[in-house]
N, CA and C atoms of all chains as a GROMACS GRO file, in nm:
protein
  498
    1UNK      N    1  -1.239  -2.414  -0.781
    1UNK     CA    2  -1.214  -2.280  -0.724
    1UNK      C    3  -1.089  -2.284  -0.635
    2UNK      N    4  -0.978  -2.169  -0.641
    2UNK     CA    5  -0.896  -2.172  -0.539
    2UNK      C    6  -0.870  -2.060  -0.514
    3UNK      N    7  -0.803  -2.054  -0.415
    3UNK     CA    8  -0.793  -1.912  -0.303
    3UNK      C    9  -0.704  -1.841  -0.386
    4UNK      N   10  -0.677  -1.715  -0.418
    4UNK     CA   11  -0.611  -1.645  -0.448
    4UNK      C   12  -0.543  -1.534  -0.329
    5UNK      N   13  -0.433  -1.472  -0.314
    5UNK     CA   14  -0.398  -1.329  -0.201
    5UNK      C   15  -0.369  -1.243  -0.312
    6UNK      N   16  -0.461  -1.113  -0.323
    6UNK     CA   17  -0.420  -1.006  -0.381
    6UNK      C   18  -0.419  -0.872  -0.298
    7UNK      N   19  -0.328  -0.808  -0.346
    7UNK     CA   20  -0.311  -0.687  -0.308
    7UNK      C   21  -0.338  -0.553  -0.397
    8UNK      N   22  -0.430  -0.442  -0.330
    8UNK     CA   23  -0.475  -0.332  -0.432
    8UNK      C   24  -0.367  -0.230  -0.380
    9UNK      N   25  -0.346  -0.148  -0.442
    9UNK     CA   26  -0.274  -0.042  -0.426
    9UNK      C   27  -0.370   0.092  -0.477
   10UNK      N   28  -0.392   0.158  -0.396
   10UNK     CA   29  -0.459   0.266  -0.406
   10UNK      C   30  -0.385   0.393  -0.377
   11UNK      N   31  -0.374   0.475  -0.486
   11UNK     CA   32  -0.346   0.587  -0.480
   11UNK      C   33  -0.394   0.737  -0.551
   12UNK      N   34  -0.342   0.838  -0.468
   12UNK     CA   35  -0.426   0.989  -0.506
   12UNK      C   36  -0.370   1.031  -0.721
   13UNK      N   37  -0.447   1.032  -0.761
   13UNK     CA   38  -0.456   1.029  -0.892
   13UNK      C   39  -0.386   1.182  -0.909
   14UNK      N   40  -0.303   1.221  -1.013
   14UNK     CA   41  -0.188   1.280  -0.982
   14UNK      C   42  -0.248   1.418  -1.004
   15UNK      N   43  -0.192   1.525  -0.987
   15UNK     CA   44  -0.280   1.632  -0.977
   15UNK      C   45  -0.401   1.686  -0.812
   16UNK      N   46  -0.405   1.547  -0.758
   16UNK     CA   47  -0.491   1.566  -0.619
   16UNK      C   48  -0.410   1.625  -0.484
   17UNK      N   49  -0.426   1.689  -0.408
   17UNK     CA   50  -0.347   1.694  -0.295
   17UNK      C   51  -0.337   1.605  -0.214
   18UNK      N   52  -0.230   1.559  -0.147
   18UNK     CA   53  -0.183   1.461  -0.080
   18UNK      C   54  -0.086   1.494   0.048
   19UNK      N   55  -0.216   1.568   0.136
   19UNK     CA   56  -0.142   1.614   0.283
   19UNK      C   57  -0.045   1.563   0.352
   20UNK      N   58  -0.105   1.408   0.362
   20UNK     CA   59   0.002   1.347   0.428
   20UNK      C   60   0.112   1.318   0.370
   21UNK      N   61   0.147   1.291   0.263
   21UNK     CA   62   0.307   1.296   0.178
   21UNK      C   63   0.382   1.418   0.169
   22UNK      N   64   0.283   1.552   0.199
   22UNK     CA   65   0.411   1.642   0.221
   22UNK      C   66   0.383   1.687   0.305
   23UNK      N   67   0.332   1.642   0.420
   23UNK     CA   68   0.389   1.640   0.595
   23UNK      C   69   0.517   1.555   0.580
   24UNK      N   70   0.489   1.454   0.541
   24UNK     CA   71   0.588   1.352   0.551
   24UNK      C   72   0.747   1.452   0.472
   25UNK      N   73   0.714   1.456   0.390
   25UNK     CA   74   0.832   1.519   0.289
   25UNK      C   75   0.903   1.647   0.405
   26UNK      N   76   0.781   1.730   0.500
   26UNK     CA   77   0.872   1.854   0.533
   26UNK      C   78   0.920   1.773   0.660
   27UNK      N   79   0.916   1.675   0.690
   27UNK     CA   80   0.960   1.672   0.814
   27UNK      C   81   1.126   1.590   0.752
   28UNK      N   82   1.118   1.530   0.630
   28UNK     CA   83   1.253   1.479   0.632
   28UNK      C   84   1.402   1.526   0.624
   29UNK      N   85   1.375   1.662   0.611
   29UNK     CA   86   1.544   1.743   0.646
   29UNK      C   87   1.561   1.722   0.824
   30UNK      N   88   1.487   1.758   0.841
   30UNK     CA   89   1.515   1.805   1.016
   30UNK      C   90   1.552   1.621   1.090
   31UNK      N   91   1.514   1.503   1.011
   31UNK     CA   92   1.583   1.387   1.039
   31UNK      C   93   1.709   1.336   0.977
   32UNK      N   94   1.757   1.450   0.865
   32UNK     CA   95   1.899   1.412   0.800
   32UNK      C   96   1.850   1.330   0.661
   33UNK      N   97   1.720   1.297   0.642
   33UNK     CA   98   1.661   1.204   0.518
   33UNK      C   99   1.723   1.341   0.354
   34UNK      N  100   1.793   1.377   0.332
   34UNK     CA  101   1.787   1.469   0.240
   34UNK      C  102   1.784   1.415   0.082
   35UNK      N  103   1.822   1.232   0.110
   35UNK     CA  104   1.846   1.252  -0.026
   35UNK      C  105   1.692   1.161  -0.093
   36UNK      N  106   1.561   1.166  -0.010
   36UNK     CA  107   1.456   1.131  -0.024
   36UNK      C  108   1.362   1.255  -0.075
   37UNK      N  109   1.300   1.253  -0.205
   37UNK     CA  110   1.192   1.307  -0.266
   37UNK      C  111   1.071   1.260  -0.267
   38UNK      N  112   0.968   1.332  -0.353
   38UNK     CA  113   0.855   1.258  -0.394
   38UNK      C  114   0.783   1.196  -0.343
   39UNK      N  115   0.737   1.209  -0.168
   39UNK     CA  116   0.637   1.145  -0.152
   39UNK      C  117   0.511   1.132  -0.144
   40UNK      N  118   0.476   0.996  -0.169
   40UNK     CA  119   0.335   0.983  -0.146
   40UNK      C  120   0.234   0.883  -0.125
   41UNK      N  121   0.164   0.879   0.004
   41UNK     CA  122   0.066   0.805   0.074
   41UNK      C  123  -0.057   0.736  -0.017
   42UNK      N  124  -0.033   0.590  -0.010
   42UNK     CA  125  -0.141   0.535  -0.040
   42UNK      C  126  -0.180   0.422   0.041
   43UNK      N  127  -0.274   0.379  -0.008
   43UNK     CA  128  -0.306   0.244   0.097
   43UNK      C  129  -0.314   0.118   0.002
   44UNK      N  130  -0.277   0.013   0.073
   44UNK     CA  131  -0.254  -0.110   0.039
   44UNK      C  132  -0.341  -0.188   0.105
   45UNK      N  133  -0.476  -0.281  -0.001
   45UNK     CA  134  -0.514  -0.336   0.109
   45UNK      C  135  -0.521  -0.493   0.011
   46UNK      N  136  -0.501  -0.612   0.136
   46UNK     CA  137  -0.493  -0.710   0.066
   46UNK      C  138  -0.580  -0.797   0.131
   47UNK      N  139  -0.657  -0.876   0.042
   47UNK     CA  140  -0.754  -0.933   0.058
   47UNK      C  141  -0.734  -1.076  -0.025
   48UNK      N  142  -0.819  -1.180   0.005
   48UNK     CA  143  -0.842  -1.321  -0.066
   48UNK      C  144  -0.941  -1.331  -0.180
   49UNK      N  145  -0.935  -1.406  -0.258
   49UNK     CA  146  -1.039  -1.438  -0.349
   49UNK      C  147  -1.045  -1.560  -0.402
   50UNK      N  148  -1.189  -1.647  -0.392
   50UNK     CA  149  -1.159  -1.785  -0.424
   50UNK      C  150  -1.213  -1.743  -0.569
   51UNK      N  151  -1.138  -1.804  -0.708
   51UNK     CA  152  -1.218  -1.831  -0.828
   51UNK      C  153  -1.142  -1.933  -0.854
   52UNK      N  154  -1.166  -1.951  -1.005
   52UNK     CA  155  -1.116  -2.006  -1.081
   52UNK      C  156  -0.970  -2.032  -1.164
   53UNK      N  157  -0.965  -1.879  -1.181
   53UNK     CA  158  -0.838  -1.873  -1.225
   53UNK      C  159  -0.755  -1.713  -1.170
   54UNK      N  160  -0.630  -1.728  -1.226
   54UNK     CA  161  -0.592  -1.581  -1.130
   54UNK      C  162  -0.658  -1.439  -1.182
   55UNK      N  163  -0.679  -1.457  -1.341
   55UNK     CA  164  -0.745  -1.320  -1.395
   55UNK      C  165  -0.915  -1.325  -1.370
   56UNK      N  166  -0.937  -1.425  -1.332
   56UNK     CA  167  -1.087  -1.397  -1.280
   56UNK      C  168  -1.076  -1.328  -1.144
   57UNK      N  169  -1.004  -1.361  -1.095
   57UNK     CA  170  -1.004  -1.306  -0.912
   57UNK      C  171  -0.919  -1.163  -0.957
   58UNK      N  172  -0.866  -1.133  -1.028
   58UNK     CA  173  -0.772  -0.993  -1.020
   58UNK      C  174  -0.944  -0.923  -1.068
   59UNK      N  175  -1.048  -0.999  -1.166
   59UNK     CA  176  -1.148  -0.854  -1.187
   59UNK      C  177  -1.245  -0.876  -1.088
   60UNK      N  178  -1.262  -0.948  -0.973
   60UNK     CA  179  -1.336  -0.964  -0.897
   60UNK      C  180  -1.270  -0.816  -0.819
   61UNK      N  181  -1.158  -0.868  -0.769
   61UNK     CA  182  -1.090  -0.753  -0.714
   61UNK      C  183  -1.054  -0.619  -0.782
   62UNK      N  184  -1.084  -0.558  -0.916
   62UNK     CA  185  -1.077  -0.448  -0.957
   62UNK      C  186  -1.213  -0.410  -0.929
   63UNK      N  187  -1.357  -0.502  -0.957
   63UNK     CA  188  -1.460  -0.447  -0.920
   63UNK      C  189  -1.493  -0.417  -0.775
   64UNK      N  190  -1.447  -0.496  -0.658
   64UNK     CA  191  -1.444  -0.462  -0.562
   64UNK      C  192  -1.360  -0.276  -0.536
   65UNK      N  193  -1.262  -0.314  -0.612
   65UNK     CA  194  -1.199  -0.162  -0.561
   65UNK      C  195  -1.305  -0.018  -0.606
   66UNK      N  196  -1.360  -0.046  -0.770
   66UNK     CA  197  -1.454   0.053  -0.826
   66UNK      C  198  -1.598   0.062  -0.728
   67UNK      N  199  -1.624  -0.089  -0.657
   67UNK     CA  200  -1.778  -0.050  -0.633
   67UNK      C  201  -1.706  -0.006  -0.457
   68UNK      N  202  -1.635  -0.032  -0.371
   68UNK     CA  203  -1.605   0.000  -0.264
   68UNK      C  204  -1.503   0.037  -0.209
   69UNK      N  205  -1.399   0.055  -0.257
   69UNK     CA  206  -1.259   0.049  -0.168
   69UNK      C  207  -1.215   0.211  -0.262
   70UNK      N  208  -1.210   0.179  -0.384
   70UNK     CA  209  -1.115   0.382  -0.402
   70UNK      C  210  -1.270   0.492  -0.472
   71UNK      N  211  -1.239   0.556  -0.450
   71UNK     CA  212  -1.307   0.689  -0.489
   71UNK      C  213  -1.259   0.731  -0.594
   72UNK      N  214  -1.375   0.673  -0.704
   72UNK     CA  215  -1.271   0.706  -0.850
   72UNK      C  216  -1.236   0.849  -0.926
   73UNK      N  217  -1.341   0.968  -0.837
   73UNK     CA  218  -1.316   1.090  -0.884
   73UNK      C  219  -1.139   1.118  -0.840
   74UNK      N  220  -1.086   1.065  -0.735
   74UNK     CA  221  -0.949   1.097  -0.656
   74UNK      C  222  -0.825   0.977  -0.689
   75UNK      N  223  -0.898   0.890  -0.651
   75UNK     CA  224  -0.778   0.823  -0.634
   75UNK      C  225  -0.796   0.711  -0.754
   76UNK      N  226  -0.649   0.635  -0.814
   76UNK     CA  227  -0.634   0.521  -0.901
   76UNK      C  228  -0.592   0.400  -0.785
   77UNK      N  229  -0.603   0.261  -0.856
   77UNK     CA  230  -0.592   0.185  -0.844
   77UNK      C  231  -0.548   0.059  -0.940
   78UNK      N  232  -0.466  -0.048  -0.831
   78UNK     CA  233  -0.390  -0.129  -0.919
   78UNK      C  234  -0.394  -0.268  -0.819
   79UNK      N  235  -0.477  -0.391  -0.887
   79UNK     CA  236  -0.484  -0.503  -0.793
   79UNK      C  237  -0.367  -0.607  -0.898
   80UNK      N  238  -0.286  -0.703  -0.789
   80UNK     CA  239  -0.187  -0.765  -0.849
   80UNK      C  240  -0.238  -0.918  -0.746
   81UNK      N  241  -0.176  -1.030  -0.827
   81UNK     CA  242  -0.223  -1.094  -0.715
   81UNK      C  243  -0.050  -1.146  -0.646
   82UNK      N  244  -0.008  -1.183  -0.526
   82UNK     CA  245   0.062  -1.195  -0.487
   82UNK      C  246   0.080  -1.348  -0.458
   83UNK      N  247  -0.007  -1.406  -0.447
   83UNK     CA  248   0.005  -1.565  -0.408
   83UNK      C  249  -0.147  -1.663  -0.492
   84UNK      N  250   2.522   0.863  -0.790
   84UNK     CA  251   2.436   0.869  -0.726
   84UNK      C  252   2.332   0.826  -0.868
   85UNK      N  253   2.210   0.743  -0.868
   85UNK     CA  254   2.146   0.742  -0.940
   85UNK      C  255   1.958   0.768  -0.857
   86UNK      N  256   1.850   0.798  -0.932
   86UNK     CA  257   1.771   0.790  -0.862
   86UNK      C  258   1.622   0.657  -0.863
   87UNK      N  259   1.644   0.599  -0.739
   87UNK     CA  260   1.519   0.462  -0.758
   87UNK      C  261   1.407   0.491  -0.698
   88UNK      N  262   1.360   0.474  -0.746
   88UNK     CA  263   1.183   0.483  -0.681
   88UNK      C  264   1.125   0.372  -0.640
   89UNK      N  265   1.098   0.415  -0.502
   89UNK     CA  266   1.078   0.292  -0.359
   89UNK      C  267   0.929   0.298  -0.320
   90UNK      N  268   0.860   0.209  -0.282
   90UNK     CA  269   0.780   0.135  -0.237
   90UNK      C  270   0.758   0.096  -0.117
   91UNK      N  271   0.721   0.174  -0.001
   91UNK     CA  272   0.730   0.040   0.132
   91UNK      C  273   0.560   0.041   0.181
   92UNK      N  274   0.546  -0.095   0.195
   92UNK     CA  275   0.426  -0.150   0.240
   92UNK      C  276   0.386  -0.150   0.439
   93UNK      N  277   0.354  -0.088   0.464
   93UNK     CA  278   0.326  -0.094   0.599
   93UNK      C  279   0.202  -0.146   0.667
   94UNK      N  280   0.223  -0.267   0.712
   94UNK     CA  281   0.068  -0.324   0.751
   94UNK      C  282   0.063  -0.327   0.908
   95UNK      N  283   0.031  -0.408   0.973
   95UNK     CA  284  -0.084  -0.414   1.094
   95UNK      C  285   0.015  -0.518   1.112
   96UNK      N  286   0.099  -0.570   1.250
   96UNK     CA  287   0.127  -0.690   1.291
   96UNK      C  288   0.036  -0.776   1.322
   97UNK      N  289   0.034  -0.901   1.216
   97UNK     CA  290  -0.089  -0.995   1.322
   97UNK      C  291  -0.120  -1.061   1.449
   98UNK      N  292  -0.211  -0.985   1.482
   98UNK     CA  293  -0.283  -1.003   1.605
   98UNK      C  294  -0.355  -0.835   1.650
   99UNK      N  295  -0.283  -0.753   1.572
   99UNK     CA  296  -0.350  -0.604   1.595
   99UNK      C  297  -0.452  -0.580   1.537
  100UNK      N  298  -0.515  -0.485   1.594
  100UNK     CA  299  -0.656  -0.515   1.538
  100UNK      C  300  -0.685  -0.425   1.402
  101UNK      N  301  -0.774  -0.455   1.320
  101UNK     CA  302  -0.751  -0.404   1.253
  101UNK      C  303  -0.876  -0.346   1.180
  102UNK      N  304  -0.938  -0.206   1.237
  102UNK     CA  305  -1.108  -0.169   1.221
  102UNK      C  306  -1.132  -0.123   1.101
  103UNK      N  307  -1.083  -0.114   1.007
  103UNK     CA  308  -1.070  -0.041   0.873
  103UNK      C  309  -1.116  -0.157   0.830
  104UNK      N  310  -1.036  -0.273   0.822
  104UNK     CA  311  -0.995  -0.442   0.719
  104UNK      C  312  -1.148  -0.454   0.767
  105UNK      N  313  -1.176  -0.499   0.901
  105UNK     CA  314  -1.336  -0.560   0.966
  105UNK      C  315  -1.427  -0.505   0.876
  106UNK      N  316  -1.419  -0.363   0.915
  106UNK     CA  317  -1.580  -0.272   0.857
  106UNK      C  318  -1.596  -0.308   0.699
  107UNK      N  319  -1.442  -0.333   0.607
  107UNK     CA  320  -1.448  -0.336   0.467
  107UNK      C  321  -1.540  -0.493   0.474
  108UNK      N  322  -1.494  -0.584   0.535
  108UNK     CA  323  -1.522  -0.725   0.573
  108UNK      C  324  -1.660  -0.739   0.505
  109UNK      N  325  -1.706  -0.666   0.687
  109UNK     CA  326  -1.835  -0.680   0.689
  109UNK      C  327  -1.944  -0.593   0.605
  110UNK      N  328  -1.873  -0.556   0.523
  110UNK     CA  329  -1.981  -0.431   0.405
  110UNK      C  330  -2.010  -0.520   0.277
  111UNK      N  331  -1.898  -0.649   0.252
  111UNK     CA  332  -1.866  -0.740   0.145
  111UNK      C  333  -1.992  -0.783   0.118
  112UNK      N  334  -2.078  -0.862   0.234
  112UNK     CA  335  -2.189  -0.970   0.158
  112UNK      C  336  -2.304  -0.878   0.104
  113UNK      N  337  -2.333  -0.763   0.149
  113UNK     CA  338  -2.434  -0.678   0.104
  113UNK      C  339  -2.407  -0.625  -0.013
  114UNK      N  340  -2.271  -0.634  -0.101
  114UNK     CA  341  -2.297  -0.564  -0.180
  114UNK      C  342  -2.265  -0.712  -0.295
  115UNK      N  343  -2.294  -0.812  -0.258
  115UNK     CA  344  -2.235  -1.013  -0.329
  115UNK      C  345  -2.109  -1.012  -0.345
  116UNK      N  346  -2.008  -0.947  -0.246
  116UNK     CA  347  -1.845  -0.998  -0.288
  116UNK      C  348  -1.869  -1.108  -0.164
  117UNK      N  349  -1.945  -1.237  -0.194
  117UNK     CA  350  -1.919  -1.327  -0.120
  117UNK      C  351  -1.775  -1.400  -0.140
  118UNK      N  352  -1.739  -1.413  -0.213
  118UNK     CA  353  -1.592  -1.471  -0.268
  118UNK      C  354  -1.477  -1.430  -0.208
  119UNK      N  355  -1.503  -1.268  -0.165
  119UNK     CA  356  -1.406  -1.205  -0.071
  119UNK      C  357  -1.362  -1.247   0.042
  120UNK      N  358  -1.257  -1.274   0.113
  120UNK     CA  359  -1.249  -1.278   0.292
  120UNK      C  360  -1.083  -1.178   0.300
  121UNK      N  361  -1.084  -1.205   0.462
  121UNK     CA  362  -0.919  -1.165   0.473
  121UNK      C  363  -0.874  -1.051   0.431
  122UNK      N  364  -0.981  -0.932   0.499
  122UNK     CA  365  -0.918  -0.790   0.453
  122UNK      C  366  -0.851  -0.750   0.507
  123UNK      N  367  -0.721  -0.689   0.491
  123UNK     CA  368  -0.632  -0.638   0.538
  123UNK      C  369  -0.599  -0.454   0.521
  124UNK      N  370  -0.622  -0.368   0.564
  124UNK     CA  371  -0.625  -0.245   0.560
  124UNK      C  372  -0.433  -0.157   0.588
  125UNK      N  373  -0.326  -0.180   0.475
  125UNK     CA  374  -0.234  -0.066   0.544
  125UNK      C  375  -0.223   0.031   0.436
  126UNK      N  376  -0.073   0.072   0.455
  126UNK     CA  377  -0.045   0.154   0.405
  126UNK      C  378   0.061   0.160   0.251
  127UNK      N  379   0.031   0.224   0.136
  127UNK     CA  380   0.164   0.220   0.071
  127UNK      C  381   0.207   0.324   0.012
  128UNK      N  382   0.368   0.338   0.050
  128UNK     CA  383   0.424   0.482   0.065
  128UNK      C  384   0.516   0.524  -0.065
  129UNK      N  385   0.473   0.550  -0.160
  129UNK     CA  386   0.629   0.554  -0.260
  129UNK      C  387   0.696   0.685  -0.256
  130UNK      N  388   0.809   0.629  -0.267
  130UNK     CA  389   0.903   0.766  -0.254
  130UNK      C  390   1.041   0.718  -0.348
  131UNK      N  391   1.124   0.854  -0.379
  131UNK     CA  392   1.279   0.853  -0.459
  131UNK      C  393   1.355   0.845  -0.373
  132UNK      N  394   1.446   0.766  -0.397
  132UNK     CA  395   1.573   0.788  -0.314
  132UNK      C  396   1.704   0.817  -0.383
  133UNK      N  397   1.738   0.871  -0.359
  133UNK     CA  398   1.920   0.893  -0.460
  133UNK      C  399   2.035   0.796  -0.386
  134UNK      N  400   2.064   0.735  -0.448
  134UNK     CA  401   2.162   0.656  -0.385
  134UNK      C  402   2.243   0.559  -0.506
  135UNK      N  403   2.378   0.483  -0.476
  135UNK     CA  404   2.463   0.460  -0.582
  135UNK      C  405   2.424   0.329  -0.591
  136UNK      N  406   2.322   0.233  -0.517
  136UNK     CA  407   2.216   0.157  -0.578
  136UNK      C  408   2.162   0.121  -0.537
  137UNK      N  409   2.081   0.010  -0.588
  137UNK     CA  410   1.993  -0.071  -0.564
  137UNK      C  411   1.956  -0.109  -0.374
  138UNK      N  412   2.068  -0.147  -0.389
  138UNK     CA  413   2.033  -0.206  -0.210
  138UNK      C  414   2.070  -0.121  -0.070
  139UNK      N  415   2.134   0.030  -0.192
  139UNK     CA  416   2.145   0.114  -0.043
  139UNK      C  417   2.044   0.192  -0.049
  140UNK      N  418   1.994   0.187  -0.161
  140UNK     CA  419   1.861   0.309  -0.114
  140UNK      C  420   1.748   0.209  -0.089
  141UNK      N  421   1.742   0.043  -0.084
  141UNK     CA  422   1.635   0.011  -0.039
  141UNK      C  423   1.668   0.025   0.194
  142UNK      N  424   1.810   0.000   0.172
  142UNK     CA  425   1.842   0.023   0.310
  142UNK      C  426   1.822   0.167   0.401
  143UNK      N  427   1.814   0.288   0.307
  143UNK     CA  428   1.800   0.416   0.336
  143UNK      C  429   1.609   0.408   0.345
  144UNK      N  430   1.533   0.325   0.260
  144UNK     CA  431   1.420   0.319   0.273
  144UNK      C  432   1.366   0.252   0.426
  145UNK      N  433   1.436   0.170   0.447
  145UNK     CA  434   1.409   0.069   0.567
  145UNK      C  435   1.451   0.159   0.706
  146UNK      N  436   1.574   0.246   0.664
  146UNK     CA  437   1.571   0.338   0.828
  146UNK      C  438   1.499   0.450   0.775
  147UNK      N  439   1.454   0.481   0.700
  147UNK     CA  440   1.309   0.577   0.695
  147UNK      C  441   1.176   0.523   0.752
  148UNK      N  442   1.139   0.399   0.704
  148UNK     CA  443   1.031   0.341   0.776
  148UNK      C  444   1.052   0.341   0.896
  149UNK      N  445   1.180   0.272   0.954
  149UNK     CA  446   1.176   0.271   1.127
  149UNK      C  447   1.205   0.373   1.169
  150UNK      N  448   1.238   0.516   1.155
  150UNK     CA  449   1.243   0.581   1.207
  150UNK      C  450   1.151   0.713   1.199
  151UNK      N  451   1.079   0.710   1.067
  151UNK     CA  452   0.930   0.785   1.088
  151UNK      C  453   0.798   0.721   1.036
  152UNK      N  454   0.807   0.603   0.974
  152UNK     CA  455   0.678   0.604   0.857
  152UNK      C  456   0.589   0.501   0.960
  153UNK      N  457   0.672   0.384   1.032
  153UNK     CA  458   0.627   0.282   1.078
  153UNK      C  459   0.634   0.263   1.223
  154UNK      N  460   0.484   0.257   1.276
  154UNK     CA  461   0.524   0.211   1.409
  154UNK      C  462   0.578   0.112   1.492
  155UNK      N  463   0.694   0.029   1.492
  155UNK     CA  464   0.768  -0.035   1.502
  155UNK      C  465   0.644  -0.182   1.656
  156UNK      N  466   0.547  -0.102   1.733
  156UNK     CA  467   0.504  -0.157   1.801
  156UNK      C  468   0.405  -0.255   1.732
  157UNK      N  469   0.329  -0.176   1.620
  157UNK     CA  470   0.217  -0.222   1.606
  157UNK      C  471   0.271  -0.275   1.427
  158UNK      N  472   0.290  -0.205   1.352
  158UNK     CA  473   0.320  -0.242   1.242
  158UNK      C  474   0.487  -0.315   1.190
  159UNK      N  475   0.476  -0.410   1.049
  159UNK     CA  476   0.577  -0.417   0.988
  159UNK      C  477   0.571  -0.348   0.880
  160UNK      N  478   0.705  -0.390   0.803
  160UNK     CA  479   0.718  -0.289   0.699
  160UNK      C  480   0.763  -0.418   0.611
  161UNK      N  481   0.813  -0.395   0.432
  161UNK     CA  482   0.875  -0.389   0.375
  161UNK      C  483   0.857  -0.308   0.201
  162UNK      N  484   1.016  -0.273   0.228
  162UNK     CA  485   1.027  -0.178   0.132
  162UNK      C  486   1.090  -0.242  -0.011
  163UNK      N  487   1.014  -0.218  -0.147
  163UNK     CA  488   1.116  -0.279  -0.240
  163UNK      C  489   1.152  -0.153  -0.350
  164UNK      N  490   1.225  -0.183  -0.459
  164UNK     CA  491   1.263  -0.087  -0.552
  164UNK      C  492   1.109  -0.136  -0.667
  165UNK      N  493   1.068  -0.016  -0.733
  165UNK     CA  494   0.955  -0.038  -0.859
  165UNK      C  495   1.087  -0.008  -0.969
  166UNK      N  496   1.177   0.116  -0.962
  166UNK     CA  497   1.225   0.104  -1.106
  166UNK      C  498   1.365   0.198  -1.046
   0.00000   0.00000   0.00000
């Protein structure tokens, strides 16, 4: 078994509203940001996993995201492992 | 001007605390992600930038983070290009 670092990326599945990305978006004229579009808020969360190999720990960590971490009616998700 | 689509990761400086990462932590053994540790709870922000490339719109990304996305006290950042 060895440690794996992965990171999930969770985000609002397209079609959902996403308050905080266009708060973010109206506030960027009034800072001079003009030539920035398209945003949008997700969360990143990264966590360890000891297995075996790296694609065993990436579905440890996709099932973790389905049974606890995203809300699959809203948001998608994408675990990568980083180290 | 071409347009890249940016990425910045905003986490928790270590040593800040971090009540989101804990509570996910401690929800792990009840549901058997014993294998899990080391949750980390931030943020990830994608956005377009227009710029004539690669490394100025990741630089236009980086004074966007420090100057609205990231709290410079408590969090770091980094921003990369997806495409």
């Amino acid at each position: 078994m060895s440690e794996f670092e992965l990171i999930a990326e969770i985000r609002h599945k397209s079609g959902i509203a996403d308050p905080e990305g266009s708060t973010i978006l109206r506030a960027l004229p009034a800072l001079g940001f003009e030539e920035i579009s398209n945003v949008s808020v997700g969360k990143a969360i990264r966590f360890a996993v000891s297995a075996s190999n790296a694609s065993e720990a990436v579905a440890k960590g996709e099932e973790l995201c389905k049974r606890l971490l995203a809300n699959p009616v809203l948001e998608s998700f994408k675990v990568s492992v980083i180290s």
